[in-house]
Backbone atoms as SQL, in Angstrom:
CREATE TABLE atoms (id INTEGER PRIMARY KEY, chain TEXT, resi INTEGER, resn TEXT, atom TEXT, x REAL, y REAL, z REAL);
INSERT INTO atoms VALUES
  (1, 'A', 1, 'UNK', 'N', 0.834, -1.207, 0.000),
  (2, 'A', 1, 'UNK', 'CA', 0.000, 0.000, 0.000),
  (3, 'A', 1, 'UNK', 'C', 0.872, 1.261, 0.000),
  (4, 'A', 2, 'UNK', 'N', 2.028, 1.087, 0.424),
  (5, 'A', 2, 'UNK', 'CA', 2.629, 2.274, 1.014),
  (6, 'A', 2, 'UNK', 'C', 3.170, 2.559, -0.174),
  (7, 'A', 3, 'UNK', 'N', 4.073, 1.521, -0.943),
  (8, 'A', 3, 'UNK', 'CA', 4.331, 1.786, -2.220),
  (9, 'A', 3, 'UNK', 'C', 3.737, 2.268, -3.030),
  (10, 'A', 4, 'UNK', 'N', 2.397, 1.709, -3.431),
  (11, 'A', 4, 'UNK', 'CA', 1.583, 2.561, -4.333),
  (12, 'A', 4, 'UNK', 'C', 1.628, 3.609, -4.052),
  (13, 'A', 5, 'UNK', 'N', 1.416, 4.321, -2.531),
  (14, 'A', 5, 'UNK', 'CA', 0.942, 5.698, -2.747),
  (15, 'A', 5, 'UNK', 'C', 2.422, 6.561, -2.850),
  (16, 'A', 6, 'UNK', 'N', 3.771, 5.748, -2.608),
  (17, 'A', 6, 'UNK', 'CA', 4.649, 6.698, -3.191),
  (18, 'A', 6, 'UNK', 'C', 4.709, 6.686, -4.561),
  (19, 'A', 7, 'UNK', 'N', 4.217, 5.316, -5.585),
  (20, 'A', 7, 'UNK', 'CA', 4.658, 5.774, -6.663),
  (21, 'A', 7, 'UNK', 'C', 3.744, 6.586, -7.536),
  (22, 'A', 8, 'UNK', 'N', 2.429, 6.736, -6.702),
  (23, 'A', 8, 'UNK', 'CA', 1.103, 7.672, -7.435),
  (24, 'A', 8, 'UNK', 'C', 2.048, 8.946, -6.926),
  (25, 'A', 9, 'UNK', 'N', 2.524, 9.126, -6.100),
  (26, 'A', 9, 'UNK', 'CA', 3.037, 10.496, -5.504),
  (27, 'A', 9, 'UNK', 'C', 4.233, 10.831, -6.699),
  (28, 'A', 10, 'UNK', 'N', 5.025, 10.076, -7.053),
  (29, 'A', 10, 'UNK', 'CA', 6.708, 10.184, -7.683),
  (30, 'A', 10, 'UNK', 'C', 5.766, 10.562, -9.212),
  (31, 'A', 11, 'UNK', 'N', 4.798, 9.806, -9.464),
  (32, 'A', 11, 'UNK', 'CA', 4.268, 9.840, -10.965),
  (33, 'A', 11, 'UNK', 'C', 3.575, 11.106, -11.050),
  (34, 'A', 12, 'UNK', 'N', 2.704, 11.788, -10.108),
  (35, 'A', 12, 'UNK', 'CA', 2.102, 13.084, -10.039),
  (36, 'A', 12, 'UNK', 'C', 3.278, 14.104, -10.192),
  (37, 'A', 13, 'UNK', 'N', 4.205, 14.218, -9.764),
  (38, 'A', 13, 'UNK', 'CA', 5.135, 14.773, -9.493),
  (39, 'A', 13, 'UNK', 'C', 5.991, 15.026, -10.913),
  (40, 'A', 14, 'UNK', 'N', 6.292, 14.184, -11.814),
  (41, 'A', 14, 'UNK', 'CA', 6.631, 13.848, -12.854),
  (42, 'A', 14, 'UNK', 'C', 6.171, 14.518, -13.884),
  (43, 'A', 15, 'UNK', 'N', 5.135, 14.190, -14.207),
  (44, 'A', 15, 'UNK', 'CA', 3.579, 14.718, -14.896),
  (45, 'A', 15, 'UNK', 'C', 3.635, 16.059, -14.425),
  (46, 'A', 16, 'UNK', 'N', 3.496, 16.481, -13.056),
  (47, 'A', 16, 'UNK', 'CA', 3.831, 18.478, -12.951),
  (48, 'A', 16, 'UNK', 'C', 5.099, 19.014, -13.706),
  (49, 'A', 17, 'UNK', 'N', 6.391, 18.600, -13.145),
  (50, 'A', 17, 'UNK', 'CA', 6.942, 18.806, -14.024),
  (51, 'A', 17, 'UNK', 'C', 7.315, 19.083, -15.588),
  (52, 'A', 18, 'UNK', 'N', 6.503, 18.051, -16.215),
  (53, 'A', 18, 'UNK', 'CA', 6.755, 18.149, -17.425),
  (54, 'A', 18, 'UNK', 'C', 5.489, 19.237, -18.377),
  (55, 'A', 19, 'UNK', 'N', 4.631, 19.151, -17.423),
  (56, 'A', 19, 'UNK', 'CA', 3.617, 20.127, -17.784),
  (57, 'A', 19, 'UNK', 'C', 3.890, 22.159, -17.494),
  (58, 'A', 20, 'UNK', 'N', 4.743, 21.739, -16.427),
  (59, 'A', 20, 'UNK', 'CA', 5.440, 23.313, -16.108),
  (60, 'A', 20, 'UNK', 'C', 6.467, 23.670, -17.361),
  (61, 'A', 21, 'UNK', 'N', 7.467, 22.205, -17.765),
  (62, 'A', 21, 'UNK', 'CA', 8.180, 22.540, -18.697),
  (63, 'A', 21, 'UNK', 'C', 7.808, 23.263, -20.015),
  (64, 'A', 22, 'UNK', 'N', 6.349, 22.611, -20.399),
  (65, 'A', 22, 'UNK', 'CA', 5.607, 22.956, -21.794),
  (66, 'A', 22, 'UNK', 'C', 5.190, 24.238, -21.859),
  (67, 'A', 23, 'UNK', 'N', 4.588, 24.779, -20.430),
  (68, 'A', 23, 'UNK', 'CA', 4.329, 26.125, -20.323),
  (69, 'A', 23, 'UNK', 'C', 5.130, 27.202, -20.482),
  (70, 'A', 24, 'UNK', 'N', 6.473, 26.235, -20.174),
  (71, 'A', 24, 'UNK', 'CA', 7.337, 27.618, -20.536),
  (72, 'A', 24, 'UNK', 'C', 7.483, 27.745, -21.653),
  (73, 'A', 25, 'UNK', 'N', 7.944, 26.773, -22.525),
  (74, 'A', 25, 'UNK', 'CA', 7.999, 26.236, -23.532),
  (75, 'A', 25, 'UNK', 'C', 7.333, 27.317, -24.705),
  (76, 'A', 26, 'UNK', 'N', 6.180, 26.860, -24.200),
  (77, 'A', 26, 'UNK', 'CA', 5.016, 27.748, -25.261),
  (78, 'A', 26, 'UNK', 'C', 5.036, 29.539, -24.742),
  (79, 'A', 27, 'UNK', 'N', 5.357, 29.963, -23.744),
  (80, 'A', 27, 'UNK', 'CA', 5.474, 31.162, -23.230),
  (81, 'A', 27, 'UNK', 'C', 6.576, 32.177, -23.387),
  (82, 'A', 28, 'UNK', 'N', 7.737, 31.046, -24.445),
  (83, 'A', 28, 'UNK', 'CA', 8.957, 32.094, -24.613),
  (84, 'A', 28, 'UNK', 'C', 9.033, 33.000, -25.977),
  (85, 'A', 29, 'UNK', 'N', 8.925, 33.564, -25.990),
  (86, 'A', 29, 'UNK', 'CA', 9.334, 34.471, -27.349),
  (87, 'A', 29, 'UNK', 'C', 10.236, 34.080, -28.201),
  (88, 'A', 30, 'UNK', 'N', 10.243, 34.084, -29.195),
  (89, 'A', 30, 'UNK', 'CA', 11.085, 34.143, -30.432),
  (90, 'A', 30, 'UNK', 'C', 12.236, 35.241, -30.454),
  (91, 'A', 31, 'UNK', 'N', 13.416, 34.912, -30.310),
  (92, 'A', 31, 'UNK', 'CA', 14.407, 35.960, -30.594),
  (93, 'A', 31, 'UNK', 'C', 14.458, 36.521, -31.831),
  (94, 'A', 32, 'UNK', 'N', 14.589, 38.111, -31.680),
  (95, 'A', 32, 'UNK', 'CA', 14.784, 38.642, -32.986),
  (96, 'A', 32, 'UNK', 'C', 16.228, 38.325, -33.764),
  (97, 'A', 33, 'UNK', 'N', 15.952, 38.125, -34.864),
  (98, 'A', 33, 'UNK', 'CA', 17.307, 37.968, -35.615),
  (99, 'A', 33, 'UNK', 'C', 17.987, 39.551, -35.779),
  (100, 'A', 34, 'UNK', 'N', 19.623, 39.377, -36.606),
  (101, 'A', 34, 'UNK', 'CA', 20.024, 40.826, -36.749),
  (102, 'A', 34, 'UNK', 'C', 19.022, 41.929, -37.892),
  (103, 'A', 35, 'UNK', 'N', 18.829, 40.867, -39.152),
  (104, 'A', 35, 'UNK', 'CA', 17.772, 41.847, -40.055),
  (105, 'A', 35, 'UNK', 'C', 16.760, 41.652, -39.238),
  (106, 'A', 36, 'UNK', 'N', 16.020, 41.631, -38.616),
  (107, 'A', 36, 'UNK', 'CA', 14.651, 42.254, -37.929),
  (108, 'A', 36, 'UNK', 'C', 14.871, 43.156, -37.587),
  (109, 'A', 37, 'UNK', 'N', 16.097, 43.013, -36.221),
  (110, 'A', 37, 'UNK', 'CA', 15.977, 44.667, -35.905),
  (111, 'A', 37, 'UNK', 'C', 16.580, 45.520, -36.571),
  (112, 'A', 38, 'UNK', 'N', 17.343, 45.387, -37.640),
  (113, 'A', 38, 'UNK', 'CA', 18.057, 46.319, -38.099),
  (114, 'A', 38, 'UNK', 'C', 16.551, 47.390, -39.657),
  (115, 'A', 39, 'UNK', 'N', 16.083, 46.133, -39.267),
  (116, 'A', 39, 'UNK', 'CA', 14.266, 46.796, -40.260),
  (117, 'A', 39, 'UNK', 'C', 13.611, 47.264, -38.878),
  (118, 'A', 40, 'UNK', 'N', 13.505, 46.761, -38.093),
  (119, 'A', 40, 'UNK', 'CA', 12.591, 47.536, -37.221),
  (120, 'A', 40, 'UNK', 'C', 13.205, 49.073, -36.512),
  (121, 'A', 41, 'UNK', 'N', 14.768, 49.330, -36.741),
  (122, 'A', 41, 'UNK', 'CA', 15.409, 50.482, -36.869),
  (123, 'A', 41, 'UNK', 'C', 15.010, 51.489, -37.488),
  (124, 'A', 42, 'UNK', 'N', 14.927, 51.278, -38.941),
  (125, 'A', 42, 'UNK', 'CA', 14.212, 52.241, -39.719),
  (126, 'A', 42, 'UNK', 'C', 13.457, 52.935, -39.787),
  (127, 'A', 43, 'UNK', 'N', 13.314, 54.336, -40.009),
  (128, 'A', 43, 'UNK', 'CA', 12.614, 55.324, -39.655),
  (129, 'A', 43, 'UNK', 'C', 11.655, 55.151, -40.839),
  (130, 'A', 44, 'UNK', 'N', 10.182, 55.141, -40.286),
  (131, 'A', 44, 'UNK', 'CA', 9.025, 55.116, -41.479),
  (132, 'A', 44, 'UNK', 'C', 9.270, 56.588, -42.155),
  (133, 'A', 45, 'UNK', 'N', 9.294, 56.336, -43.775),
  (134, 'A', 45, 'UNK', 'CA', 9.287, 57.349, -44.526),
  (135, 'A', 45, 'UNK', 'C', 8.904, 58.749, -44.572),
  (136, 'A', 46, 'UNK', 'N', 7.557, 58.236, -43.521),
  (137, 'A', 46, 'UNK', 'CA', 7.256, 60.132, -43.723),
  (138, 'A', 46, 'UNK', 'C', 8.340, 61.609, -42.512),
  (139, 'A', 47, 'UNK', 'N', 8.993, 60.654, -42.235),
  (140, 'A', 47, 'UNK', 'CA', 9.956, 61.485, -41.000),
  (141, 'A', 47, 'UNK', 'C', 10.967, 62.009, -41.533),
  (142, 'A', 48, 'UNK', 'N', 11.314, 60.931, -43.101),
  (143, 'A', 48, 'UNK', 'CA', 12.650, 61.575, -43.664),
  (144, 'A', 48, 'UNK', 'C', 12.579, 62.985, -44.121),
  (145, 'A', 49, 'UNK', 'N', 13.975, 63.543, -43.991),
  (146, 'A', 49, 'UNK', 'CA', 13.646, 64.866, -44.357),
  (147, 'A', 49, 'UNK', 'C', 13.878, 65.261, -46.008),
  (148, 'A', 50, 'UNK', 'N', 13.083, 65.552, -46.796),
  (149, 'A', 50, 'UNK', 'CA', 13.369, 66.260, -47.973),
  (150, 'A', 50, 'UNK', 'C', 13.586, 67.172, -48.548),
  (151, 'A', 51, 'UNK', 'N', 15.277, 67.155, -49.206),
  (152, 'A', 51, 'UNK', 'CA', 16.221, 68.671, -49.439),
  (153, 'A', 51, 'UNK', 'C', 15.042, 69.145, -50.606),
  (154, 'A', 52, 'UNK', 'N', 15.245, 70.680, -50.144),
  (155, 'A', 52, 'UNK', 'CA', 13.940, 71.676, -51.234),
  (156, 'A', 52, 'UNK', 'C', 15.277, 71.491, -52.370),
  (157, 'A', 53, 'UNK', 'N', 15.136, 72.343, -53.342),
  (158, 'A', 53, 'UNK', 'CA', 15.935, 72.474, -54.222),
  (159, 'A', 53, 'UNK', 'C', 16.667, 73.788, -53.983),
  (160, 'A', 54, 'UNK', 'N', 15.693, 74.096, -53.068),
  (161, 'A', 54, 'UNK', 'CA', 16.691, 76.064, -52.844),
  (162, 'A', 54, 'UNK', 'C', 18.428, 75.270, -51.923),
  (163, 'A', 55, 'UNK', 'N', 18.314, 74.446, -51.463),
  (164, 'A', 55, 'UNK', 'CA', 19.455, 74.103, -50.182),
  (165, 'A', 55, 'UNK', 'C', 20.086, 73.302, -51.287),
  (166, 'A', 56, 'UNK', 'N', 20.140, 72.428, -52.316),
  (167, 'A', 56, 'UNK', 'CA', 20.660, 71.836, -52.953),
  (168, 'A', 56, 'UNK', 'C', 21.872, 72.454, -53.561),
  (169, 'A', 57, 'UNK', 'N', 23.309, 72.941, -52.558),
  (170, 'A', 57, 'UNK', 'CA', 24.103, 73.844, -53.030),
  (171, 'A', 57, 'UNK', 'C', 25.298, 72.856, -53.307),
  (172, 'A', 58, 'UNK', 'N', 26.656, 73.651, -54.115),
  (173, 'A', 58, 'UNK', 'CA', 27.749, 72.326, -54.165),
  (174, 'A', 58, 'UNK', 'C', 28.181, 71.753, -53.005),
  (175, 'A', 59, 'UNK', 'N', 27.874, 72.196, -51.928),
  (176, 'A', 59, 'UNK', 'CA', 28.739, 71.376, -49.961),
  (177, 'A', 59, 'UNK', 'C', 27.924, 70.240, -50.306),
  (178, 'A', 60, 'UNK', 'N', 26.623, 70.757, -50.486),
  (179, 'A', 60, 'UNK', 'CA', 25.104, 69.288, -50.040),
  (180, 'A', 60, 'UNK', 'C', 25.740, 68.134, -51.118),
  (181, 'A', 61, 'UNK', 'N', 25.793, 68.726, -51.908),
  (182, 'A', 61, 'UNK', 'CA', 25.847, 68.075, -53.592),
  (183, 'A', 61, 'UNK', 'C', 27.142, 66.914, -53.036),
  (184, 'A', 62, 'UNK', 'N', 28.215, 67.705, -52.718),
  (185, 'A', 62, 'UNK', 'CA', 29.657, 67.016, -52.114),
  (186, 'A', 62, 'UNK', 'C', 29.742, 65.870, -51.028),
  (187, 'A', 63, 'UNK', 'N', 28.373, 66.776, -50.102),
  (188, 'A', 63, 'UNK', 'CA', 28.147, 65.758, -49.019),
  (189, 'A', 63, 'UNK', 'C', 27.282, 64.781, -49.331),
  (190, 'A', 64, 'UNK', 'N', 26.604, 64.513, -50.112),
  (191, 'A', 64, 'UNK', 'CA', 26.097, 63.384, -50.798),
  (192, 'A', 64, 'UNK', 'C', 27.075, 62.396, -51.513),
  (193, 'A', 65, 'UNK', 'N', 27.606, 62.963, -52.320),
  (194, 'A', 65, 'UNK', 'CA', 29.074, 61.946, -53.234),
  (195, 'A', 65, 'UNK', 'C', 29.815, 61.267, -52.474),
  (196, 'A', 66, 'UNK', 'N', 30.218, 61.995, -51.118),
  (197, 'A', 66, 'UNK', 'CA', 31.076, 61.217, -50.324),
  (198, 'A', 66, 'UNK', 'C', 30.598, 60.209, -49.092),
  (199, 'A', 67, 'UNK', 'N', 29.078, 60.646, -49.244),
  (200, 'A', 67, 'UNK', 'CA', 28.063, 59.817, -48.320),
  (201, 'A', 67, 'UNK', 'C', 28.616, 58.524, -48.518),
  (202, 'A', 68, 'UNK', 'N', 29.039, 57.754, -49.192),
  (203, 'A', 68, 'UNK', 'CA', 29.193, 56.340, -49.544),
  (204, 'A', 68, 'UNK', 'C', 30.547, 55.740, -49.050),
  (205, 'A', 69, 'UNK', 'N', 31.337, 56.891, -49.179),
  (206, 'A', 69, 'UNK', 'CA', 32.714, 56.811, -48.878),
  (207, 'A', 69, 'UNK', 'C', 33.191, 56.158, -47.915),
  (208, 'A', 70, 'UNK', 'N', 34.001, 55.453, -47.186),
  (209, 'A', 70, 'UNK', 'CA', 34.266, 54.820, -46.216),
  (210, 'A', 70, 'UNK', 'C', 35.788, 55.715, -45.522),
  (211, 'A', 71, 'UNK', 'N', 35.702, 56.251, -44.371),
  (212, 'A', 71, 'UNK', 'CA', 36.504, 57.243, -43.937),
  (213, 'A', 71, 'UNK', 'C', 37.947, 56.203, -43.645),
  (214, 'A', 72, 'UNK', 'N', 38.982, 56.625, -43.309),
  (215, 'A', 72, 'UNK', 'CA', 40.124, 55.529, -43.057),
  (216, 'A', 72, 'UNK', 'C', 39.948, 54.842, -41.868),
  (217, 'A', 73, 'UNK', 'N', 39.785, 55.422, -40.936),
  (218, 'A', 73, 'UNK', 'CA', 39.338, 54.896, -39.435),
  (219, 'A', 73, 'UNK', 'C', 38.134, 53.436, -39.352),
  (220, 'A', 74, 'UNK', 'N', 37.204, 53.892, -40.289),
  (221, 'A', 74, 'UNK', 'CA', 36.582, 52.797, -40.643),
  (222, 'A', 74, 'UNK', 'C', 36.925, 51.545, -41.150),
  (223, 'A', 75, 'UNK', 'N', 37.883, 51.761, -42.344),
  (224, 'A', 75, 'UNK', 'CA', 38.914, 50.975, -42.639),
  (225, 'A', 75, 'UNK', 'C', 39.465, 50.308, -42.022),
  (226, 'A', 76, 'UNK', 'N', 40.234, 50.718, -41.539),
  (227, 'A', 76, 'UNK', 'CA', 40.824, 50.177, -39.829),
  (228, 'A', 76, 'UNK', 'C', 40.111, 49.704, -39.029),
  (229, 'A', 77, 'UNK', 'N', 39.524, 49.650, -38.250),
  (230, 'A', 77, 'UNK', 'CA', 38.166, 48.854, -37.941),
  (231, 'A', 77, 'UNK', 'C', 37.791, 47.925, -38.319),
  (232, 'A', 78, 'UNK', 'N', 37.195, 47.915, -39.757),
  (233, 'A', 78, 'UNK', 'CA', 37.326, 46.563, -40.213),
  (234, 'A', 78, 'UNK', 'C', 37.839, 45.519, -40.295),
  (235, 'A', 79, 'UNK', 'N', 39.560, 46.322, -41.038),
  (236, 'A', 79, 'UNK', 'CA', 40.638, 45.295, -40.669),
  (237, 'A', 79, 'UNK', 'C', 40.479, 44.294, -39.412),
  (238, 'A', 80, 'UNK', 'N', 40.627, 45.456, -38.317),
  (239, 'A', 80, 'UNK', 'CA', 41.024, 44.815, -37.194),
  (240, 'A', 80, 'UNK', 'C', 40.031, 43.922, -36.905),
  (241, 'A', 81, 'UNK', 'N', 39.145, 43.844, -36.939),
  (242, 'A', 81, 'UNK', 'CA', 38.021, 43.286, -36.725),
  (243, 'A', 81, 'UNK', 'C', 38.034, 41.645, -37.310),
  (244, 'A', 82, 'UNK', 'N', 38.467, 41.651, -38.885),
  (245, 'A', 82, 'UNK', 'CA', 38.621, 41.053, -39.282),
  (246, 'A', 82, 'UNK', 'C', 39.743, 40.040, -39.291),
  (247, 'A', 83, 'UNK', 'N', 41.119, 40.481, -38.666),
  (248, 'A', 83, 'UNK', 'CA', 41.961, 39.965, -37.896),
  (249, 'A', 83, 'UNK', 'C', 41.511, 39.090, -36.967),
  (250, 'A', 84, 'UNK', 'N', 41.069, 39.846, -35.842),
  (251, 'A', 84, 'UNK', 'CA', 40.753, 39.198, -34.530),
  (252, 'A', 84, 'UNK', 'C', 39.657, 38.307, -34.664),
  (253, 'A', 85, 'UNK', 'N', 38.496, 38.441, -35.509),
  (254, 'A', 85, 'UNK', 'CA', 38.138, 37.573, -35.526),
  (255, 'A', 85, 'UNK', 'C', 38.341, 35.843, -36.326),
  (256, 'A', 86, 'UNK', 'N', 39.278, 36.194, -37.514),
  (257, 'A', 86, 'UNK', 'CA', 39.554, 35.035, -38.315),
  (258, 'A', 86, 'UNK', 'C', 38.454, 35.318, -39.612),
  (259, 'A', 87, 'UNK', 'N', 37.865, 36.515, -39.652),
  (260, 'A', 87, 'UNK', 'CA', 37.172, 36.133, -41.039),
  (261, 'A', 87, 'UNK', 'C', 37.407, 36.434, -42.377),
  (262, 'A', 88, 'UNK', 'N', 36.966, 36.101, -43.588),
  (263, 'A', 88, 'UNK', 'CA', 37.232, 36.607, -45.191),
  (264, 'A', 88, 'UNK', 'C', 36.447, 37.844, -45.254),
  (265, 'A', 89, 'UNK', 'N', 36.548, 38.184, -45.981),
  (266, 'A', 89, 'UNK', 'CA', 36.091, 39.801, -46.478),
  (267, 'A', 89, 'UNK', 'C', 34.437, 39.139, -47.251),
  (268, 'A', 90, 'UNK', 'N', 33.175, 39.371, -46.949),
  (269, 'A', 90, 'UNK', 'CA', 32.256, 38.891, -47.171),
  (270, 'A', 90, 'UNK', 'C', 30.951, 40.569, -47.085),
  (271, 'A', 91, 'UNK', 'N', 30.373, 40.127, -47.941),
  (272, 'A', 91, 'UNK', 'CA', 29.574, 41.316, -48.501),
  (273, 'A', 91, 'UNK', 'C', 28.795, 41.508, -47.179),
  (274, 'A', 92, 'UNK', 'N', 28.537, 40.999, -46.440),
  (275, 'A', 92, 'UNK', 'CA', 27.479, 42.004, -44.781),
  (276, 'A', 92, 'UNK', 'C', 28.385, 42.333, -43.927),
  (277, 'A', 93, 'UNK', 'N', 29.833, 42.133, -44.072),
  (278, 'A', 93, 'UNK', 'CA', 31.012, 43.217, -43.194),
  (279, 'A', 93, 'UNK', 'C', 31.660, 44.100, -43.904),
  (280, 'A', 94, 'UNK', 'N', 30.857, 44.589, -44.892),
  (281, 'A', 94, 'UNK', 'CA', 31.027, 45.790, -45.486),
  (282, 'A', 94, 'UNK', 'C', 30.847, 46.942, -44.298),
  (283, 'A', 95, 'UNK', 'N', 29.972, 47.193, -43.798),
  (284, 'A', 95, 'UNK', 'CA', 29.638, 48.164, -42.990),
  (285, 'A', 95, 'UNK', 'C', 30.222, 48.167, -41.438),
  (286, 'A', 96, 'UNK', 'N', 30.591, 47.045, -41.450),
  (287, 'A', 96, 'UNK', 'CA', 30.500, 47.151, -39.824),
  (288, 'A', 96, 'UNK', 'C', 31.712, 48.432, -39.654);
């Protein structure tokens, strides 16, 4: 008798467990990946600002051309980066 009621006890016990496990289970969120947040970063369109044509002078004009540019420091950075970590030069560590 005594047995049974430890092993109804050990088996209830069991059964909670694994039912607490599922709850969590089903209760955890999905981690965002890096493109999610780097889209959920983005400023919705209507915030951007749009140059009139009166401000469109040669600095703006200049500072646009070189917008793309990668400064040396950045450069460096990369490198190093790319050192320390062991990797090849691959098109999404363009930016970092």
């Amino acid at each position: 008798m005594l047995k049974r009621f430890i092993y109804i006890l050990v088996l209830l016990f069991v059964v909670h467990i694994g039912y607490a496990n599922s709850e969590q289970i089903q209760t955890k969120k999905p981690k965002k990946t890096t493109t999610q947040i780097k889209k959920d970063d983005k400023k919705p369109s209507s915030t951007k600002k749009v140059p009139s044509s009166k401000s469109q002078t040669k600095t703006s004009a200049k500072k646009h051309k070189s917008k793309h540019k990668k400064s040396s420091s950045q450069k460096h950075r990369l490198k190093k980066f790319m050192r320390k970590n062991n990797v090849k030069r691959k098109r999404g560590l363009k930016h970092r």
